[in-house]
N, C-alpha and C positions, 0 to 999 in steps of 0.2 A: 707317352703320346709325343710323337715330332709335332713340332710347331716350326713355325715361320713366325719370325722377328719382324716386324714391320716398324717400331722405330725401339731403341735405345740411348738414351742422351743420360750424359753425364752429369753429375752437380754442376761443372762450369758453363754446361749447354742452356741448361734449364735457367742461367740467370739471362738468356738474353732475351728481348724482346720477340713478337713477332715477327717484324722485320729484318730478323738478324741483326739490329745494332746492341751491340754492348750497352747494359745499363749505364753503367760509371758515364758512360757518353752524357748521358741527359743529367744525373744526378751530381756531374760536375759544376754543372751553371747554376743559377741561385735555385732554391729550392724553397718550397711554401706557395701563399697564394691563394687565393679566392676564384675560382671560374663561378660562373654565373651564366647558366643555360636558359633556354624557354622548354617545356613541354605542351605539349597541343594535342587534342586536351587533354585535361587533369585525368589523370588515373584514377579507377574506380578504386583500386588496392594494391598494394606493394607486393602480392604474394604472385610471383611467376611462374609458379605451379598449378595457381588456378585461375589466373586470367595472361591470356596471351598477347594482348592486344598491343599496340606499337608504345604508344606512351607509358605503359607499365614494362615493358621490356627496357626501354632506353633508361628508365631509373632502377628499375629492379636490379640489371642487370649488369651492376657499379657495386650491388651487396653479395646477391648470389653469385654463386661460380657454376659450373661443369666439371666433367674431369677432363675435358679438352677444351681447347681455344682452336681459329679454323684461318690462315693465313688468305689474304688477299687471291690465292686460286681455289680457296675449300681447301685446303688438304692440310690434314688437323696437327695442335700442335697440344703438347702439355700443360695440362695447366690440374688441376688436383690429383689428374694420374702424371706419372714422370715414364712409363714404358709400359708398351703393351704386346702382343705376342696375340695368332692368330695359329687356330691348328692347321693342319695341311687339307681336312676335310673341309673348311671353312665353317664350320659351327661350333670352334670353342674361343670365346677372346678372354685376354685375363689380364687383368687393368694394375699395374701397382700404383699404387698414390706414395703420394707425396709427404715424409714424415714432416711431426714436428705441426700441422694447420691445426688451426684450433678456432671454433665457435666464436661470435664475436662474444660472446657471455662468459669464453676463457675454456668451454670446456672443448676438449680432441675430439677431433672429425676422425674418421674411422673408417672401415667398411661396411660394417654397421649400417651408419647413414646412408652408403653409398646403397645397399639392398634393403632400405626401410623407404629413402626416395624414390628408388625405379622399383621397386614389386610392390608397394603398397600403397604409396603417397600417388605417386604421379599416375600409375594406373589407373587408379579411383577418380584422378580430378582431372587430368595432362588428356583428353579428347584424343588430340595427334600425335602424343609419346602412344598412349593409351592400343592405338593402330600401328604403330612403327613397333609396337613389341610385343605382336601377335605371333612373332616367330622366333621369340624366347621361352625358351620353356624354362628356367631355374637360373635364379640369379644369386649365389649362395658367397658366403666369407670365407674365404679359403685362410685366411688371416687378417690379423686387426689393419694391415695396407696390402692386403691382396683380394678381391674382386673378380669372382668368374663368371664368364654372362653365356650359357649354355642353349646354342639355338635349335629347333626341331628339322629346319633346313637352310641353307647358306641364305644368305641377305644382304646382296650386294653393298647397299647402301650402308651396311650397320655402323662404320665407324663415322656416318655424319649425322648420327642423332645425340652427340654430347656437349652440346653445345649450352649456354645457359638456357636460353630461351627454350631448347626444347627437354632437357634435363638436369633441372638448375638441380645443385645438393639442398635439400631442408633438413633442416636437425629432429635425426627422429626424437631426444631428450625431450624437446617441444612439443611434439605433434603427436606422438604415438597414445593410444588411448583416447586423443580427443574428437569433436567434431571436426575435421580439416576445415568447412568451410565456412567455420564463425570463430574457431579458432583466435585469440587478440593479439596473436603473436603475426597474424597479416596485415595489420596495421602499422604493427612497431617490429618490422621482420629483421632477423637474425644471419646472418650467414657467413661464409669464411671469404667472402671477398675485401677489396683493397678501402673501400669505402661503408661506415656505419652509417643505419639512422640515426638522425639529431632528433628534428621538427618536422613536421606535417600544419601548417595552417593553411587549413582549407580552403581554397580560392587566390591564396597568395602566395606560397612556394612549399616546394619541400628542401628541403638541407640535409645534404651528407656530410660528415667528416672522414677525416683520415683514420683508417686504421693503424694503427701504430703498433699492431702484433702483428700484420701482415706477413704473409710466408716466404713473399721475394723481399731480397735482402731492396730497401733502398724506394721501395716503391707502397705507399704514391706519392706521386712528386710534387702535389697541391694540398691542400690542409682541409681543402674544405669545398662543396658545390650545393649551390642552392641552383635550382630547377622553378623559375617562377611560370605561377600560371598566368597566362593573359586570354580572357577568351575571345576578344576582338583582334579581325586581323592586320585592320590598319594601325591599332594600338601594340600589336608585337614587332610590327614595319619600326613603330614610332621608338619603342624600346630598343630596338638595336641600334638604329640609325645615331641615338642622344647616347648611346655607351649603359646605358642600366644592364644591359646584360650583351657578353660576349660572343654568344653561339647561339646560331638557331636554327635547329637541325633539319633535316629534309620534311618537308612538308609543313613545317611551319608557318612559313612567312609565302605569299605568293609570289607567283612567276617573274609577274611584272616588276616587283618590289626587288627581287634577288638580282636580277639586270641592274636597277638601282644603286641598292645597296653595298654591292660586290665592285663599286667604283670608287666607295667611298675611302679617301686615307687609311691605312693601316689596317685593312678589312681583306680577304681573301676566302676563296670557299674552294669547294670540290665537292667531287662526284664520289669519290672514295666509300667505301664502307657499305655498300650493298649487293656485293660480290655473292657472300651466301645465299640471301634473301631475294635476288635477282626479280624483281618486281616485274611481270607482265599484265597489262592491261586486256580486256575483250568486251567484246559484245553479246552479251550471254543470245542467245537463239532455243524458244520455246518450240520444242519436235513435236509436244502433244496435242498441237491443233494447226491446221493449214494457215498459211502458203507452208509456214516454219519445217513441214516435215517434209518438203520435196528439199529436193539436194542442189535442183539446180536454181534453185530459189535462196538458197544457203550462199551456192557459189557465186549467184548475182550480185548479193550484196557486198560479198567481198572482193568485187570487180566493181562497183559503184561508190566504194569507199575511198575519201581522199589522205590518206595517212602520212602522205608526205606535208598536204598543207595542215594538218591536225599540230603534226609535232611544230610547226614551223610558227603556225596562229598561237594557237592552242596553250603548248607548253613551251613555248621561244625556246627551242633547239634545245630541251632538256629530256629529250623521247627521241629513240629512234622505232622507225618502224617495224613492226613484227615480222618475223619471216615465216611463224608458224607456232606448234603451242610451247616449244620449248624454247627459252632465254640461249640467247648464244655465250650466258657467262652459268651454263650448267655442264656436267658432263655429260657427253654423247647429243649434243646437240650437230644440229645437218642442216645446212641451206640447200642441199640437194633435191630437193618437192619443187613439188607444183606450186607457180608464182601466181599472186594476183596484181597484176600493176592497176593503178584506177585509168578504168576502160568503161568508159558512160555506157558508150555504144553494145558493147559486148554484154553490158549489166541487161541492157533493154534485151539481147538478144532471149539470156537462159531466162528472163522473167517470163518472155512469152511463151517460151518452151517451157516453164515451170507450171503454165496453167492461172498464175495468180490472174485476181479479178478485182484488183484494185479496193480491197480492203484498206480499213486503215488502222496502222500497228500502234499502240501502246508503247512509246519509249519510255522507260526508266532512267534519270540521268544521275549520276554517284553525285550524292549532296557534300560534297567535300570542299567546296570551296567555288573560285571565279575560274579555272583552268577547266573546271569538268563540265561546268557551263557551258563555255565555250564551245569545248568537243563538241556535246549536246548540240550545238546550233550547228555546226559545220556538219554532221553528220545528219541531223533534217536535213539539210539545204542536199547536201550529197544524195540519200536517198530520193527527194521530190524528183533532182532531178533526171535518175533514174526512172520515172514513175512509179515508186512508191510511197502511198499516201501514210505520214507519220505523224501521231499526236502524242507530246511528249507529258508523262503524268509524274511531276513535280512533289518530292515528298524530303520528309526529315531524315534523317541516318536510320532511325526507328522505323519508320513505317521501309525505307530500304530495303529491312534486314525484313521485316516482316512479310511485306510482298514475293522476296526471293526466296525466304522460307516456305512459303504456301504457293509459288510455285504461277504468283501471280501478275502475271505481265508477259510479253511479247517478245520484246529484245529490253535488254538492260545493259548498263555498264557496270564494269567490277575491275580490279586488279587483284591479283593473288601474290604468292610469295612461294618461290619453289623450289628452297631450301636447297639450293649446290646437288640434285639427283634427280631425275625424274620418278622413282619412285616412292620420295619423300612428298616431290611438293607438285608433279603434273601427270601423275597415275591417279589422281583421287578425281581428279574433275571429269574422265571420261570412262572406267571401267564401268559394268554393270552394276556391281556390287555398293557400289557410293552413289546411289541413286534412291536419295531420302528425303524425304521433308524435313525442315526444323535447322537447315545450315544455307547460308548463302556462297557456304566457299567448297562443296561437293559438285558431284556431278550434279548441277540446277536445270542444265539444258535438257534433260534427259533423256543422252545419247546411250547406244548401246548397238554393238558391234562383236560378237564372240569372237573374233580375230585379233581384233585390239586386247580385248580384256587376257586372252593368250599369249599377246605377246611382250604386254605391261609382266605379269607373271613370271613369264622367263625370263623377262631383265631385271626384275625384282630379285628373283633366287639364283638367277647362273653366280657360282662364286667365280669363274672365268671372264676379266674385264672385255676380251674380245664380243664371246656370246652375249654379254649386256649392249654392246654397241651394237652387233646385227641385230638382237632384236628394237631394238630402240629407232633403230633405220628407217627400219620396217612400220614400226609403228608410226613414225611421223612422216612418210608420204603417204600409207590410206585415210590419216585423220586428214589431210593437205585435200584431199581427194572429196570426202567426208561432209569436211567443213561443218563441226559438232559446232563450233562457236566462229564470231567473226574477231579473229584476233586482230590487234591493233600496235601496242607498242611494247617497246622495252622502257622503262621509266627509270633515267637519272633523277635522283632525288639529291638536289646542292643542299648540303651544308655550309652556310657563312660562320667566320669567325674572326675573330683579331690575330692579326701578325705577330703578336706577342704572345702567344700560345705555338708550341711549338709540338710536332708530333701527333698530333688530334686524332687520328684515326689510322690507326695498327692493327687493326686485323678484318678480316671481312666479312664482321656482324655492327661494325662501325662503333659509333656512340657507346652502342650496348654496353661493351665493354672493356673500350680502348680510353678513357679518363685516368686512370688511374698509370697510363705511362704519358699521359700530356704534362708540359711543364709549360712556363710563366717565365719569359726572359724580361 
């Protein structure tokens, strides 16, 4: 079979960072150390096979690995594979790993794991691997570090699903034969990355150490990270500000506080580290009952929305506005569509041409904190004064998830995550096909467009990068057109930290799994 080589790096390639610095760089200066993070909130469990959610990624993903890491643009780097090869058809990839990684229990990672993880483990529990590997048909050991992943038809996106978060390695040794999801090895989890479980005290932090069998020579270059929990948030304000802990990662600490905080002596932050994950916010839009399913009642609203003053109130200049459903840090993203600038006047005009009769909608506002609040208020006051009458129905994270699951509410707000592709992380919220009860992060609005879902499709499968970009074109000025949701922002999420931490964030999954090349000058 011809193949096409898509990367080959050499033993001295694979010792350098994401960045391209040379290890020796950082492992020059002292080495050891304590960092001391916050997570918010406490993770339900350590296993990131079977829970996705952000707090258990940012610690999980310091033990787990992938067989790729994904640089500051997405575009992926080695990390338990060292080379991979792609056939000319585009349906065969074939992964070499990396000799010599070994379990943190001492025993060799293999290919094994690598086809016990992605066709057994993570199919069963991984939801979103679960969909992203509906177009592999065999995932077989061609040897103990050879890996072939055999697809039924090309999948544009296939080399940005290795990442930890969405296919962390689990040790089949562990897991095979058991329940996956009472399993006690998700509590005290195992895996070939730079950092071990220590301690878990519940309410009070968790603690990683140093691996000290790690497979890059030299790394990591701190000994040790406790992740404490705070569940108050003027009390994790109050912990970073007195020095109890170092880092507090995006979303953490509020808005108002990181303007603050981010002043203080020896303190710096960034925006860094959400490149893959590229966070867009909406206003989800209910089609299965009127005004919501006229279009030009769709377009009003996103003609009466003030996005500039939102980011500006709201999230003090840490959002920029949306141009449409895709992140402009994805591929094939297009500010080429149809604009809504906020136009009161124009909002009143499509309302009346929509028909509406001055009903009053049900907003949903995201219980995340004081920022969404916010939104919340400035987006009533926006729509009133529009003429549309808004009552906003105030709940917990649980009843959130609950309401969106069932599909119960008017407009709500949400942000997603969409994973460096569109058809990883902004195909799923508008095809036909993801239009289900029981998820708040599917198609919830429940749009459906057989043009769209055609042309999500052929950018999903063209292995030709052009034909993914026509159709991706294409797809984002009729959705512009559409208006399935009223998008809103691109969300910078700051991470603060000490000046004395050097390096914090190398690759663009952030936190997740850039600790283990941070150093302590």
């Amino acid at each position: 079979m011809k193949r096409r080589s898509l990367l080959q790096l050499t033993g001295a390639a694979i010792g350098l960072t994401i960045a391209g610095i040379p290890l020796h760089v950082f492992s020059a200066g002292k080495k050891g150390g304590v960092i001391n993070a916050m997570v918010q909130p406490e993770p339900p469990n350590l296993m990131v096979g079977i829970t996705q959610n952000g707090p258990t990624q940012l610690v999980a993903g310091n033990i787990y690995e992938g067989l790729l890491r994904y640089d500051e643009k997405v575009n992926p780097q080695p990390c338990l594979a060292t080379s991979w090869t792609m056939s000319e058809d585009g349906k065969t990839y074939t992964f070499k790993l990396k000799p010599g990684v070994t379990w943190h229990d001492g025993k060799p990672f293999s290919a094994d794991d690598v086809v016990f993880s992605a066709d057994v483990f993570l199919r069963k529990m991984h939801a979103r691997l679960r969909a992203n590997l509906a177009s592999v048909e065999t995932i077989r050991a061609v040897d103990a570090q050879t890996v072939e992943f055999k697809l039924k038809y090309p999948f544009g996106p296939f080399l940005g699903i290795f990442e930890v978060g969405s296919m962390p390695m689990v040790p089949k040794h562990i897991y095979e034969g058991t329940d996956f999801a009472t399993n006690p090895a998700n509590a005290t989890p195992i895996g070939t990355g730079p950092f071990k479980f220590k301690e878990w005290v519940k309410g009070s932090y968790i603690q990683l150490v140093a691996n000290d069998k790690y497979h890059v020579t030299d790394l990591p270059l701190v000994d040790s990270i406790y992740f404490h929990v705070i569940p108050d948030a003027a009390a994790r304000a109050n912990a970073f500000e007195s020095g109890k802990v170092d880092v507090a990662p995006g979303g953490s600490v509020e808005y108002f506080d990181v303007q603050r905080l981010a002043k203080l002596p020896g303190v710096e932050f960034t925006t860094k580290g959400w490149e893959f994950f590229a966070p867009h916010s909406w206003l989800w839009i209910n089609h299965r009952k009127a005004p919501m399913d006229n279009v030009k009642f769709r377009q009003a609203l996103m003609f009466a929305i003030d996005r500039e003053a939102m980011a500006k109130i709201a999230w003090l200049g840490f959002a920029k506005p949306a141009t449409g459903p895709f992140n402009s840090n994805i591929k094939f993203y297009s500010d080429d569509v149809k604009k809504y600038p906020h136009d009161v006047a124009m909002a009143k005009k499509l309302l009346a041409e929509s028909g509406y009769k001055g009903e009053t909608l049900r907003l949903l506002p995201l219980p995340y904190g004081e920022t969404w609040t916010r939104q919340a208020e400035i987006l009533k006051q926006n729509l009133m004064q529009a003429g549309v009458k808004v009552e906003m129905v105030a709940t917990d994270v649980a009843g959130w998830n609950q309401r969106l699951n069932e599909w119960d509410y008017d407009l709500a707000f949400t942000y997603v995550y969409q994973y460096g592709d569109p058809a990883l992380g902004v195909a799923r919220n508008y095809t036909t096909s993801n239009i289900a009860k029981g998820s708040p992060f599917n198609n919830v609005e429940g749009y459906s467009n057989p043009k769209v879902d055609e042309l999500f499709e052929a950018g999903a499968t063209a292995a030709d990068p052009e034909k993914r970009r026509e159709a991706y074109l294409q797809v984002q000025k009729i959705l512009l057109e559409d208006v399935p949701v009223a998008w809103l922002h691109e969300i910078n999420f700051p991470t603060l930290y000490r000046s004395k931490i050097t390096n914090i964030i190398n690759s663009g999954i952030g936190l997740n799994d850039s600790l283990a090349r941070a150093s302590i000058n």
